[in-house]
MDAnalysis code that builds the backbone (N, CA, C; Angstrom):
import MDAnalysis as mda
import numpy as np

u = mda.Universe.empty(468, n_residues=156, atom_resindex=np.repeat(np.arange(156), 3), trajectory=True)
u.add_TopologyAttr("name", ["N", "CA", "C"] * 156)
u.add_TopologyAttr("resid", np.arange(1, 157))
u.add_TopologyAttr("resname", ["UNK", "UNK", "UNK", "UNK", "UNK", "UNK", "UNK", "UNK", "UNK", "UNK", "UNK", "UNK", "UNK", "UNK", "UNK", "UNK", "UNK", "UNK", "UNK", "UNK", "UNK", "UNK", "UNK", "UNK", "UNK", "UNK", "UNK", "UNK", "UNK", "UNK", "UNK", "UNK", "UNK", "UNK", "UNK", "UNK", "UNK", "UNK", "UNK", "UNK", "UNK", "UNK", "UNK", "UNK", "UNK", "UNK", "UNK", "UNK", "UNK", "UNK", "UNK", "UNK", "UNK", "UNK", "UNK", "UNK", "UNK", "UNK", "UNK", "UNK", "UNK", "UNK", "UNK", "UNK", "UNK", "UNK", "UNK", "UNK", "UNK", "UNK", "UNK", "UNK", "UNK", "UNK", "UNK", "UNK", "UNK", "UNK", "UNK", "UNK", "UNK", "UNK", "UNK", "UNK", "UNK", "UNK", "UNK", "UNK", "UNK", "UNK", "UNK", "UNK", "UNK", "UNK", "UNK", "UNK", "UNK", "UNK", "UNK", "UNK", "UNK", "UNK", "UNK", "UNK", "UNK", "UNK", "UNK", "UNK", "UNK", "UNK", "UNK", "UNK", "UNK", "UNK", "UNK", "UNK", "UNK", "UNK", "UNK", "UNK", "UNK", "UNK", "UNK", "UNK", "UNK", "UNK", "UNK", "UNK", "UNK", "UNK", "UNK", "UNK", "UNK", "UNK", "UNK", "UNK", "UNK", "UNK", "UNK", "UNK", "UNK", "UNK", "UNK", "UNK", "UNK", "UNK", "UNK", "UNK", "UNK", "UNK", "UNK", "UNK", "UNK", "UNK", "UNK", "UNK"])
u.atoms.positions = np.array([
    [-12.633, 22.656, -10.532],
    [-11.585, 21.739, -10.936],
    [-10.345, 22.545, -11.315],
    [-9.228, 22.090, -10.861],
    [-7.956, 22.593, -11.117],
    [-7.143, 22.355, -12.935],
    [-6.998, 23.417, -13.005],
    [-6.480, 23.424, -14.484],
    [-4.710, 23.724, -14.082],
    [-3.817, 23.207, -15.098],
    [-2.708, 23.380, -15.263],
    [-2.142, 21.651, -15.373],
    [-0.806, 21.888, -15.447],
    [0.053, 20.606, -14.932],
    [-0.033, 20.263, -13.046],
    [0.285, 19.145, -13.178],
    [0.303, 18.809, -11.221],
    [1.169, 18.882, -11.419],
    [1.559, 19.478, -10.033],
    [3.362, 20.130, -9.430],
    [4.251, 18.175, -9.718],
    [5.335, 19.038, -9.933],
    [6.435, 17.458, -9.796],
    [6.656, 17.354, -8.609],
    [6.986, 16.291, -8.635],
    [7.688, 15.907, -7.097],
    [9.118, 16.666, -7.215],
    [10.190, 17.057, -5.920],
    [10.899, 17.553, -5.760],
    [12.437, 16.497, -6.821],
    [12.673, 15.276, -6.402],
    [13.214, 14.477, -6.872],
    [13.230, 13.862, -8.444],
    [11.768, 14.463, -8.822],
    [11.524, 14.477, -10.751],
    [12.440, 15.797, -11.187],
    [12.260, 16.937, -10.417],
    [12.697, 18.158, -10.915],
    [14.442, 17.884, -10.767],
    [14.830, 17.341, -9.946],
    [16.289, 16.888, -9.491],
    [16.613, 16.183, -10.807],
    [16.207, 15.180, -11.171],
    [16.595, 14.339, -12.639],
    [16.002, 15.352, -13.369],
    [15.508, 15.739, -13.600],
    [15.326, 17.353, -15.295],
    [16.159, 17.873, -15.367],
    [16.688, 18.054, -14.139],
    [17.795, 19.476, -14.082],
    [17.205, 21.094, -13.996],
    [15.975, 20.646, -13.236],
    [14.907, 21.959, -13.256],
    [14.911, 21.972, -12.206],
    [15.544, 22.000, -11.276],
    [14.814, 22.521, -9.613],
    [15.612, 23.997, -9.134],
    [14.827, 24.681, -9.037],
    [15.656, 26.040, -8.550],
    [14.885, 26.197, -7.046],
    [16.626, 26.895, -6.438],
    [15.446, 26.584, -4.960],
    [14.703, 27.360, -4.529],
    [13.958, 29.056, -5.163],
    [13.651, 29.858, -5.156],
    [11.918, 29.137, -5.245],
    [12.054, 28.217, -6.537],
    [10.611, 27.522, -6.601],
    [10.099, 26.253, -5.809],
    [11.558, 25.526, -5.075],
    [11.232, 24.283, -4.235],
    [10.391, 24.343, -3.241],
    [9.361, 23.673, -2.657],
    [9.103, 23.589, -1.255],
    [9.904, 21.877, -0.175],
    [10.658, 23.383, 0.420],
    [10.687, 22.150, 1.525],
    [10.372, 21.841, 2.466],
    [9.030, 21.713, 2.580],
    [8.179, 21.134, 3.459],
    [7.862, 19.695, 2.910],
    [8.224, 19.384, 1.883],
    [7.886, 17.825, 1.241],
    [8.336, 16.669, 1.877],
    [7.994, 15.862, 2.710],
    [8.691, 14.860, 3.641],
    [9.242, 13.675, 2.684],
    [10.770, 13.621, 3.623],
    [11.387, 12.482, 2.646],
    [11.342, 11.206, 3.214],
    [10.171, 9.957, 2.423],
    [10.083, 8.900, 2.332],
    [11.231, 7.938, 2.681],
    [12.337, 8.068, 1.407],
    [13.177, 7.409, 1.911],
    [12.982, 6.290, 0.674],
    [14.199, 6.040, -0.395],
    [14.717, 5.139, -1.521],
    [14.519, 3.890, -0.387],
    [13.881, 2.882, -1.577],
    [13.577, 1.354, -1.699],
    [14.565, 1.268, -2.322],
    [15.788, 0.263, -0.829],
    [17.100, -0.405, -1.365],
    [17.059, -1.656, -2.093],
    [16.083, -2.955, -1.590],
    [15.868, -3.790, -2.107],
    [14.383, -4.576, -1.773],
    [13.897, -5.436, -2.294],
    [12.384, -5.739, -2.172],
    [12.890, -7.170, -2.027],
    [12.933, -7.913, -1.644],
    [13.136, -9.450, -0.652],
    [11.841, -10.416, -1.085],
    [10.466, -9.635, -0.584],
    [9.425, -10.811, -0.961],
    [7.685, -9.686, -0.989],
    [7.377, -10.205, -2.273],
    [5.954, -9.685, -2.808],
    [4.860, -9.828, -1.412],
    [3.627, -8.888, -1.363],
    [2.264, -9.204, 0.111],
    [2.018, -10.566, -0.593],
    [1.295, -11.254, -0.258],
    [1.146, -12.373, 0.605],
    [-0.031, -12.588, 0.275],
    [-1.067, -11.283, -0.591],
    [-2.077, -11.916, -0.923],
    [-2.137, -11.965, -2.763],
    [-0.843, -11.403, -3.120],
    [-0.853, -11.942, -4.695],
    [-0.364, -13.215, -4.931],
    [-1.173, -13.344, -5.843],
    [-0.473, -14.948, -6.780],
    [0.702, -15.247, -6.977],
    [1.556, -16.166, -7.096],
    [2.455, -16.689, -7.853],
    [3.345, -15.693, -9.006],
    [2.171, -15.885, -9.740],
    [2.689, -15.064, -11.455],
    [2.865, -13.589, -10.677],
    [1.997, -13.133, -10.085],
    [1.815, -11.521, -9.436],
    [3.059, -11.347, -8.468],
    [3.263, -12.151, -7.931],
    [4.446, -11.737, -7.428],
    [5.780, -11.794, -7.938],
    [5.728, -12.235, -8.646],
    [7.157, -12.294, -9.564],
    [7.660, -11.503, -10.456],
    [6.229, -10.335, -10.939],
    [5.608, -9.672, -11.320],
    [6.223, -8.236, -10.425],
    [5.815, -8.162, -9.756],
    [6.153, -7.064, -8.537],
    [7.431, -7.212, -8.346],
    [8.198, -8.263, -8.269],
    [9.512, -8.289, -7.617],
    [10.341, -7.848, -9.214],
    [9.905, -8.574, -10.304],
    [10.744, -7.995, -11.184],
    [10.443, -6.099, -11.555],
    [9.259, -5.605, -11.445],
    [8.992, -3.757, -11.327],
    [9.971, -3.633, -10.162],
    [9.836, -3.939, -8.989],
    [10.632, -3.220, -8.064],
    [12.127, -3.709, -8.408],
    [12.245, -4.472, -9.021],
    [14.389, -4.554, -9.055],
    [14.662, -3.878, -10.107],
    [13.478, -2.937, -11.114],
    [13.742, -2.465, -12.329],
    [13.836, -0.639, -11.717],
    [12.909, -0.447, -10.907],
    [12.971, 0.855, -10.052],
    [14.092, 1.010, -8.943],
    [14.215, -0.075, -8.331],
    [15.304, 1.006, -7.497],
    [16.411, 0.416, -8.710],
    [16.545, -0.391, -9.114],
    [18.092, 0.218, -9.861],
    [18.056, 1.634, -10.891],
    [16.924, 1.896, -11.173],
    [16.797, 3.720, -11.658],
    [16.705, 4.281, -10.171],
    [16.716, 4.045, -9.497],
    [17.023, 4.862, -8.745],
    [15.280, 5.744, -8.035],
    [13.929, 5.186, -8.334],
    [13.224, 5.890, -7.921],
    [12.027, 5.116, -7.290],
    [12.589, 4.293, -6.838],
    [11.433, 3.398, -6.076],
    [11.390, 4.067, -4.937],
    [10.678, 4.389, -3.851],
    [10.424, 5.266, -2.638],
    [8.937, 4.141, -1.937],
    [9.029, 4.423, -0.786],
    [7.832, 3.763, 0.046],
    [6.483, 3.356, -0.263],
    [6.408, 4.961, -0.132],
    [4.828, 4.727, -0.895],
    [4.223, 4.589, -2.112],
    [5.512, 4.431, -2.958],
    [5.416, 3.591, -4.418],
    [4.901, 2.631, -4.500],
    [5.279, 1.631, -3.388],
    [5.343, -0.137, -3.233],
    [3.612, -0.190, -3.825],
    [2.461, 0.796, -2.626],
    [0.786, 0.484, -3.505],
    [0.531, 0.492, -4.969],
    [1.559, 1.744, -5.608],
    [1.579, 2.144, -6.722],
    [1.781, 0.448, -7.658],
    [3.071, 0.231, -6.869],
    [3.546, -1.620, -7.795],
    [2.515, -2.375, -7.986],
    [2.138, -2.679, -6.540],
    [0.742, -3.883, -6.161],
    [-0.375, -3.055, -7.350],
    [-0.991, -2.328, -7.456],
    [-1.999, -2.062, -8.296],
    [-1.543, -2.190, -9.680],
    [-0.233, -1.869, -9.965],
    [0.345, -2.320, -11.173],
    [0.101, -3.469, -12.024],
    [0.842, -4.281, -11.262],
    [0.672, -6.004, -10.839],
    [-0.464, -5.818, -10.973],
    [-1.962, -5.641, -10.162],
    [-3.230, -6.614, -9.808],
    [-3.675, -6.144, -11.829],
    [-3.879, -4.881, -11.881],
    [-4.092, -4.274, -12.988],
    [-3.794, -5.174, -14.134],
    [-2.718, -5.284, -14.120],
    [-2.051, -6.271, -15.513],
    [-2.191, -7.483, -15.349],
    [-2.618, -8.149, -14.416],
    [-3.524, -9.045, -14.359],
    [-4.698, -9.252, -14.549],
    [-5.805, -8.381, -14.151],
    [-6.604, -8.297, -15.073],
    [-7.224, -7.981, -16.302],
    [-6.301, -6.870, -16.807],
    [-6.079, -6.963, -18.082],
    [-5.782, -8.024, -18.904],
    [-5.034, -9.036, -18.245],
    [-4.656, -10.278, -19.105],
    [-6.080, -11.408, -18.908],
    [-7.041, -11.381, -18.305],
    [-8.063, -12.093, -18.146],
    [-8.995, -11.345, -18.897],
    [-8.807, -10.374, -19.033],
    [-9.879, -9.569, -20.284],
    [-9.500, -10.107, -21.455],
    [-7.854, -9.948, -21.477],
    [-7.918, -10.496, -22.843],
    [-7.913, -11.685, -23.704],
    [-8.040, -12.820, -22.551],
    [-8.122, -14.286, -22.681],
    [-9.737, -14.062, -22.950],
    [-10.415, -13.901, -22.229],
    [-11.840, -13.690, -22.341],
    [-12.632, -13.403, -23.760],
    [-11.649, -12.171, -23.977],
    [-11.920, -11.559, -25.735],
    [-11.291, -12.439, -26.899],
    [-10.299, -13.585, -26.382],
    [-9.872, -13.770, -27.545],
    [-10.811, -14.985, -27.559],
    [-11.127, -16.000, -26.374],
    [-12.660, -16.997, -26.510],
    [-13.612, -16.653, -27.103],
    [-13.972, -15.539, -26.978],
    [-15.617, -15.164, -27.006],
    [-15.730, -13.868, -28.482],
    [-14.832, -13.081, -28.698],
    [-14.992, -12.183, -29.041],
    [-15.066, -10.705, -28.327],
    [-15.250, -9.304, -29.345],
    [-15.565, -8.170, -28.860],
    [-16.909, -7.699, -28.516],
    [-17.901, -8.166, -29.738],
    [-19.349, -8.044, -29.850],
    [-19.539, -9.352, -28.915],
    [-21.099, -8.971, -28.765],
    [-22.306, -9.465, -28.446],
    [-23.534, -8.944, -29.025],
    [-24.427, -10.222, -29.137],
    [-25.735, -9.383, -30.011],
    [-27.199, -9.057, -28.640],
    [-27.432, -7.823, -28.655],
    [-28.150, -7.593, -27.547],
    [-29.992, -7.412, -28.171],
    [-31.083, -7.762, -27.266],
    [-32.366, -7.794, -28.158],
    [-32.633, -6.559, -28.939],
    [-32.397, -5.358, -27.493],
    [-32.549, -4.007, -27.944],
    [-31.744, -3.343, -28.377],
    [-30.629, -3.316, -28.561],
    [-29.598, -2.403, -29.106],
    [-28.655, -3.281, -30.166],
    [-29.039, -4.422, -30.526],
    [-28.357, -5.156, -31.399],
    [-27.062, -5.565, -31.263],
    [-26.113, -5.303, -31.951],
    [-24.620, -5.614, -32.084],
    [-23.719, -4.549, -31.034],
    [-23.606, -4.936, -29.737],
    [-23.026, -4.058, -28.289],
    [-21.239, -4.797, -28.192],
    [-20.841, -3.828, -27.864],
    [-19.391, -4.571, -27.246],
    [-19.715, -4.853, -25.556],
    [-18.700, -6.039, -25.770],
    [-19.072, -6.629, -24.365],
    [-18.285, -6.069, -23.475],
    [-18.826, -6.309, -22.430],
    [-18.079, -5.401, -20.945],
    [-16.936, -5.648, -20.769],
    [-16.242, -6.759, -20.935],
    [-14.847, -7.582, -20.959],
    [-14.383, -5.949, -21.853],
    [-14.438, -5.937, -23.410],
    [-13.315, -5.169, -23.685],
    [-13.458, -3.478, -22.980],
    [-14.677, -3.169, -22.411],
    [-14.583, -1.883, -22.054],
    [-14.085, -1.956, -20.608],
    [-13.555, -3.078, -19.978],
    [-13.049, -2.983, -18.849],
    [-11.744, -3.302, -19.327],
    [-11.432, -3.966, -20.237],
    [-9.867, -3.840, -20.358],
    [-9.342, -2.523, -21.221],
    [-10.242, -1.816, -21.905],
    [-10.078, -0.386, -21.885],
    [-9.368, 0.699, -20.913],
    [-10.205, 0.685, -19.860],
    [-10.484, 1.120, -18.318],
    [-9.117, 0.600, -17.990],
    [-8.862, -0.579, -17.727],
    [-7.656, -0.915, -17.289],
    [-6.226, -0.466, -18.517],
    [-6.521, -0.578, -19.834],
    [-5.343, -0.141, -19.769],
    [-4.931, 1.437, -19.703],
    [-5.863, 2.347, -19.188],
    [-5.764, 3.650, -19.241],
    [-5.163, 3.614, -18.025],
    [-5.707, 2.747, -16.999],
    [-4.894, 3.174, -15.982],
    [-3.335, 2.433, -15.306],
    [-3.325, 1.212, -16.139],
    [-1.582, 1.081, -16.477],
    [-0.871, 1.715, -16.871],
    [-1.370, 2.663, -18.065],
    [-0.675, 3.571, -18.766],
    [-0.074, 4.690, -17.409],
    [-1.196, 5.260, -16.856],
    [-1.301, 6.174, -15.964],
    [-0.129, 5.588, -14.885],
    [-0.227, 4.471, -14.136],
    [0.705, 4.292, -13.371],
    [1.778, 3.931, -13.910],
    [2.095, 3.349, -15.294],
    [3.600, 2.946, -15.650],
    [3.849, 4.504, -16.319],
    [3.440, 5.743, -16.420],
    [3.808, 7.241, -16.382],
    [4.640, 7.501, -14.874],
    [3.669, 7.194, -13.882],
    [4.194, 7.527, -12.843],
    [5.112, 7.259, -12.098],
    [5.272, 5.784, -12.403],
    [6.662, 5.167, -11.852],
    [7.332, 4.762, -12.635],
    [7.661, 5.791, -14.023],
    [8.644, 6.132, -14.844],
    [8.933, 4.862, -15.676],
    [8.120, 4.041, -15.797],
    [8.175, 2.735, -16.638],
    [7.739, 2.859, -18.386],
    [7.361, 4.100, -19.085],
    [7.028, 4.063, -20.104],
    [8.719, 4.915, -20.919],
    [8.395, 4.994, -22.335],
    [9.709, 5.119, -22.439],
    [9.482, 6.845, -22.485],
    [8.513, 7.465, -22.897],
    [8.359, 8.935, -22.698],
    [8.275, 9.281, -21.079],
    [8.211, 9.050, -19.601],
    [8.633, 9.363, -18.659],
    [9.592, 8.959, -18.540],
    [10.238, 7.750, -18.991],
    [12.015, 7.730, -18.726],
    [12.614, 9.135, -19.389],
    [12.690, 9.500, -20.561],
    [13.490, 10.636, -20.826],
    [12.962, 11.816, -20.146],
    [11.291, 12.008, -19.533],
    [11.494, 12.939, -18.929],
    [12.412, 13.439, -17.921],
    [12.508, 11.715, -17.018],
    [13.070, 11.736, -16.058],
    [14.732, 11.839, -15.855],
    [14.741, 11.432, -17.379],
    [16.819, 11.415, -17.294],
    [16.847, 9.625, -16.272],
    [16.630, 9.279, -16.330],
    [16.717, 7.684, -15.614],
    [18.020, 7.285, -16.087],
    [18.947, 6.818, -14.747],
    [20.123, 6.035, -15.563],
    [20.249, 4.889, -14.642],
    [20.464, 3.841, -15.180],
    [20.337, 2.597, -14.190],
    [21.501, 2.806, -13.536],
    [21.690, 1.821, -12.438],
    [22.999, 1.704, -11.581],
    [23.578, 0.917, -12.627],
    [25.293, 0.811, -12.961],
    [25.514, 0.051, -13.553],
    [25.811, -1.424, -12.749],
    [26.053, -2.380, -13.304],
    [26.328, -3.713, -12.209],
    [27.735, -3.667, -11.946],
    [28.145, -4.327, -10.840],
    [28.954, -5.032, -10.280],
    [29.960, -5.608, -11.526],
    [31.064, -4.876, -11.709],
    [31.947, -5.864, -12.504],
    [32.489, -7.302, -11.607],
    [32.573, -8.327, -11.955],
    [33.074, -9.428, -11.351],
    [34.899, -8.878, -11.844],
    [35.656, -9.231, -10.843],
    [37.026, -8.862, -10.580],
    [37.700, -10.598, -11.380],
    [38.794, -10.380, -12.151],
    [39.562, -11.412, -12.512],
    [40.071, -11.624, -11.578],
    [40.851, -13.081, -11.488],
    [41.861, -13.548, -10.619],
    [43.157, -12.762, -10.388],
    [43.684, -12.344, -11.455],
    [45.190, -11.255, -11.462],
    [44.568, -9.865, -10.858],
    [43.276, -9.453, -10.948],
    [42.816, -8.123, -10.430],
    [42.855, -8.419, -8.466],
    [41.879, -9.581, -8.311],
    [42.253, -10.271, -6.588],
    [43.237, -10.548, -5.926],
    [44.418, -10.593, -6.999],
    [45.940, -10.909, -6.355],
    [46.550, -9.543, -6.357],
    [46.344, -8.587, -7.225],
    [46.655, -7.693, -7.320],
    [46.321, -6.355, -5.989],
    [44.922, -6.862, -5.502],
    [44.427, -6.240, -4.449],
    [44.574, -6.704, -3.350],
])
């Protein structure tokens, strides 16, 4: 098993202000920035897609949504969805259960929403959604579109 940090991507080291090109490889193929996301797959829900469309209009306006992110979103989404059925589940029923042989057990519900939120955590790290990978990353949104006054349109 590999010990250390995993290498950054070329484009993390670009927002640090750490990339020297002595240490870059460029052999890293460029994907290519997600300009805009139009409509969620087709096999999430309702809530899930609205879900996805609001992560992806929050990433590319930082500026780091890329292609093969989009699986990264969808598992996002499915994830935090089931996390939220764990926790409807736990708040019906409880954490315990009483078992013959081992007595007072936690039920599988909260050790799967455990499981799940380790690995939300893990992907909202990766696609820079927590607030300790935003400052790693230096993230600055696009700013918006000022709307132009009428004397600014006559003026132009």
């Amino acid at each position: 098993m590999a010990k250390g940090r995993k290498p950054l991507p070329r484009e993390i080291k670009e927002l640090q202000g750490t990339l020297e090109k002595s240490r870059d490889n460029f052999e890293i193929p460029d994907f290519g920035k997600v300009t805009g996301v139009d409509s969620a797959p087709e096999y999430l829900s309702e809530p899930e897609k609205k879900m996805f469309i609001s992560i992806c209009k929050d990433l590319i306006n930082a500026r780091v949504l890329e292609n093969p992110n989009i699986s990264q979103v969808v598992r996002l989404v499915v994830y935090n969805t089931q996390w939220h059925d764990c926790l409807k589940t736990i708040r019906d029923k409880g954490i315990f259960m009483n078992s013959q042989k081992k007595g007072r057990v936690i039920k599988p519900d909260f050790t799967a929403m455990q499981y799940l939120e380790k690995m939300i955590r893990d992907l909202e790290s990766d696609l820079g959604l927590s607030p300790a990978s935003r400052q790693r990353l230096k993230i600055t949104p696009k700013e918006p579109e000022k709307q132009k006054t009428d004397m600014q349109n006559l003026l132009n």
